[in-house]
C-alpha positions in Angstrom: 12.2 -11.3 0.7 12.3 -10.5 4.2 14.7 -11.8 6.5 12.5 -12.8 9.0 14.0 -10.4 11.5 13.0 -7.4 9.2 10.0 -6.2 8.3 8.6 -2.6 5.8 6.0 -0.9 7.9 3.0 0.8 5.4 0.4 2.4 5.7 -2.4 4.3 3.4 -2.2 8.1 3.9 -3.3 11.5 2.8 -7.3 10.2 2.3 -8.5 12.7 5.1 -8.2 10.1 8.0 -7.4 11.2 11.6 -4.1 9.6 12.3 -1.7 10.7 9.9 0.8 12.2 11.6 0.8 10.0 14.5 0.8 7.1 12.0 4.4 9.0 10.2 6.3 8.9 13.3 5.6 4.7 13.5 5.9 3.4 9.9 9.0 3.0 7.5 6.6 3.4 4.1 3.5 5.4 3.2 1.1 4.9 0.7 -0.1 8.2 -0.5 -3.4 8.6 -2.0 -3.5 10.6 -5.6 -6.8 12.0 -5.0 -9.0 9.7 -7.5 -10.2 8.0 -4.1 -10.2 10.1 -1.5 -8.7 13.0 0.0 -7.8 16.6 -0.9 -4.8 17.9 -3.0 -4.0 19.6 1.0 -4.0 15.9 2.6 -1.5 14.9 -0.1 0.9 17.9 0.7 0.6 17.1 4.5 1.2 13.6 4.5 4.6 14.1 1.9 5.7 16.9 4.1 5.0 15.0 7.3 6.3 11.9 5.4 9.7 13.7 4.4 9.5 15.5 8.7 9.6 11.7 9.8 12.3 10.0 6.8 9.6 7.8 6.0 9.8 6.7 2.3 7.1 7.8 0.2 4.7 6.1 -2.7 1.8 6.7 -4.8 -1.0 5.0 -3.8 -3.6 5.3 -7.2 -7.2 3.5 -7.6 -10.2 3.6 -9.8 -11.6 7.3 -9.8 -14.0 6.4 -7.6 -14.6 8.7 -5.0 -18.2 7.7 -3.9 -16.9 4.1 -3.0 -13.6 5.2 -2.0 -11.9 3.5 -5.1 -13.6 -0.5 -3.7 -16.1 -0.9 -6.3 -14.6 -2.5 -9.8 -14.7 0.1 -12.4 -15.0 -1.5 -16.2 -12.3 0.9 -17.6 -10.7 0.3 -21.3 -7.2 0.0 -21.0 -6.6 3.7 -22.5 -9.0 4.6 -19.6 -6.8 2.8 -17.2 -3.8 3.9 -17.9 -5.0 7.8 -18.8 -6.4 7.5 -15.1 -3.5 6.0 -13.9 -0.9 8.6 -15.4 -3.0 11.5 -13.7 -3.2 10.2 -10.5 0.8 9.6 -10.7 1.6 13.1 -12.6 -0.9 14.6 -9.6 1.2 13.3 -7.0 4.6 13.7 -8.4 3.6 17.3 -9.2 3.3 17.8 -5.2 6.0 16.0 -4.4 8.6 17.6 -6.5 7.3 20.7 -4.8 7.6 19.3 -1.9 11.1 18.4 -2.1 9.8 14.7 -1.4 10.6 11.5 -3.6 7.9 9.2 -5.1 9.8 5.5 -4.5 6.9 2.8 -5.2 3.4 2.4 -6.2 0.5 0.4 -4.7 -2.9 0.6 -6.0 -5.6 0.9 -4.2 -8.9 -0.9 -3.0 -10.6 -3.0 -6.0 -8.1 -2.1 -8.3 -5.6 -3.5 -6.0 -7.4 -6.8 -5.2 -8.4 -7.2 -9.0 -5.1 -7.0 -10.5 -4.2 -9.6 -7.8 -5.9 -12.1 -9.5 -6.3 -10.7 -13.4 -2.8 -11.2 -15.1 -4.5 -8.7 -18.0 -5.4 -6.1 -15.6 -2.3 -6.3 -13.6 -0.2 -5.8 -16.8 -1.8 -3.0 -17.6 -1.1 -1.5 -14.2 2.8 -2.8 -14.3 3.0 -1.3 -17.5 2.0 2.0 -16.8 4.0 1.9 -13.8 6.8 1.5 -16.4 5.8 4.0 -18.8 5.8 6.3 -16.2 9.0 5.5 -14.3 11.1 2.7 -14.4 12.8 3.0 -11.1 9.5 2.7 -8.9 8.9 -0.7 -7.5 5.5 -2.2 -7.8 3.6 -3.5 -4.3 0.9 -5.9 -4.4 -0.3 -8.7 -2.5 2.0 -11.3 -1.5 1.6 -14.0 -4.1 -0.4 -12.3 -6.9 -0.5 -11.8 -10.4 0.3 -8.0 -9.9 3.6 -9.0 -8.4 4.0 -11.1 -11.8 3.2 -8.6 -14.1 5.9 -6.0 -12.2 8.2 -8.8 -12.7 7.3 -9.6 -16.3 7.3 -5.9 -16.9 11.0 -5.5 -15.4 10.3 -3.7 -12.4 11.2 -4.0 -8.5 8.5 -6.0 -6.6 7.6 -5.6 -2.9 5.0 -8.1 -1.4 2.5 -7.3 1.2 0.8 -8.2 4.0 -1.7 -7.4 5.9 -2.2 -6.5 9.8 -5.7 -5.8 9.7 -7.3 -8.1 7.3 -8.7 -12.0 6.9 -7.7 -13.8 4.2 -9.0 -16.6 2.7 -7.5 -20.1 1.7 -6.3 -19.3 -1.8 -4.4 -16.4 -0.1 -6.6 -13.6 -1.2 -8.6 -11.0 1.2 -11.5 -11.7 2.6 -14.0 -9.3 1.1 -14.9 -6.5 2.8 -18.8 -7.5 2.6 -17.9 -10.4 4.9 -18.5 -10.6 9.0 -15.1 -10.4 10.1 -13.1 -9.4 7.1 -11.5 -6.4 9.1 -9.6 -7.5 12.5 -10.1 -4.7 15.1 -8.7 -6.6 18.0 -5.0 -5.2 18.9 -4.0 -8.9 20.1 -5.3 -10.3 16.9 -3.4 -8.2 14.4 -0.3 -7.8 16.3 0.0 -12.0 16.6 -1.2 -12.4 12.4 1.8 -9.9 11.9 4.4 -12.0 14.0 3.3 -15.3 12.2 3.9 -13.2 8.9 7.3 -12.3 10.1 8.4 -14.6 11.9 6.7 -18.0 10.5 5.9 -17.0 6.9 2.6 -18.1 7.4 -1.0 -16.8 8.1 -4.1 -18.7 9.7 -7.0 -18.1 7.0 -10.7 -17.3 8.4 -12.2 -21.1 8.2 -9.0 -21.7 10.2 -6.4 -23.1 7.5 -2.7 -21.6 8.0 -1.1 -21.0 5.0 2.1 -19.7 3.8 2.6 -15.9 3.4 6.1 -14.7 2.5 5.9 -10.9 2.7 8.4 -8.0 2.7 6.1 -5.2 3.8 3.0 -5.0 5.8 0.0 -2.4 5.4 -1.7 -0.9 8.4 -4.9 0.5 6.8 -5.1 4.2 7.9 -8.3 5.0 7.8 -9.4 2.6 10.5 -9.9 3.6 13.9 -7.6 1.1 15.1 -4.9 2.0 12.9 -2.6 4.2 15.5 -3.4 1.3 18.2 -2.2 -1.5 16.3 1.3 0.3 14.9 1.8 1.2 18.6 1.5 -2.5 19.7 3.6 -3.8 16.3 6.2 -1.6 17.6 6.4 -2.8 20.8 6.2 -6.4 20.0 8.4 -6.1 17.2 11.1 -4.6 19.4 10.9 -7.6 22.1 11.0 -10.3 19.2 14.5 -8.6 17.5 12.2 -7.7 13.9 13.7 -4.4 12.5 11.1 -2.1 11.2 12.7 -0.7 7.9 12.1 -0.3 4.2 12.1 -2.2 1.5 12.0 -0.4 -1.5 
């Protein structure tokens, strides 16, 4: 659990986006995709190298082989489907981090299969578990008060929860869908002042206006919006005139 005066900086890389290497030089984590969702086996290699440039710690960021939905459409996958997925995308990205010199320190899924195995105990076990079977030592991230965060517990592994900068949520502590008017905050003032309250007040005000509590050790700037570079500038600035340390926590 954060301090209150520390916060992990994340964001999702290597999907093609526009921003990654300004993004390295401003965040503490990064969420690397294994290619199932977006981005080329070259973005991966970039954003480790850049990642490993900057000291920024590095983890796989895996998702439902989805590429034509970028990974946020459920996928109905057995659970040998799941986890065979699941091993590739993490033996992909290992693969180029080991030659890479870089080391793979976490794992956050990605998109639906992130926000299912939020609320699916089944499905989040299957995803803990194969964290497991494929390395012990790798903390798990998932949404601050989840089932996925159960299931890495359950499961013996290192949990990190997360927050968001750039997202709604709703009263039950979930995201606000995507499909939804609003869902995505793209005013800088907005998402700075949601992060603070996270930080600083352990507490987020929902979209119908309910503030609720949200006890987070990392928050995610997505990387792939165009606001993205904007709002880790301001964090960074505000952060530093409130006394909150950006640094890892995995």
């Amino acid at each position: 659990m954060t301090s209150g005066m520390e916060i992990d900086l994340n964001a999702d890389l290597g999907e093609g986006g526009d921003h990654d290497n300004a993004l390295l030089a401003l965040v503490s984590s990064a969420n690397i995709s294994c290619g199932a969702h977006a981005g080329s086996e070259a973005d991966m290699r970039a954003a480790l190298l850049t990642s490993k440039q900057f000291g920024v710690r590095v983890g796989a960021h895996p998702s439902y082989p989805d590429r034509d939905n970028m990974g946020r459409k459920v996928m109905a996958l057995s659970t040998k489907q799941l986890q065979r997925s699941l091993l590739e995308q993490l033996t992909r990205l290992q693969r180029l981090a080991s030659e890479t010199a870089v080391t793979i320190h976490f794992v956050k899924p990605h998109g639906a299969l992130y926000n299912q195995a939020a609320q699916d105990l089944t499905l989040a076990m299957q995803v803990a578990n194969t964290v497991r079977l494929f390395d012990d030592s790798l903390t798990l991230v998932g949404l601050a008060g989840s089932q996925l965060l159960v299931a890495g517990q359950t499961a013996g592994l290192r949990t990190c929860a997360e927050a968001f900068v750039d997202r709604r949520y709703q009263s039950d502590g979930s995201l606000l869908s995507r499909s939804c008017a609003g869902a995505v905050i793209e005013d800088t003032e907005l998402a700075t002042q949601q992060a603070l309250d996270i930080v600083t007040s352990q507490r987020v005000q929902t979209m119908d206006g309910q503030v609720i509590p949200m006890v987070a050790d990392t928050l995610c700037i997505h990387g792939d919006t165009p606001q993205a570079l904007a709002f880790a500038g301001a964090l960074h600035k505000r952060f530093e005139k409130a006394g909150i340390r950006i640094a890892t926590c995995h």
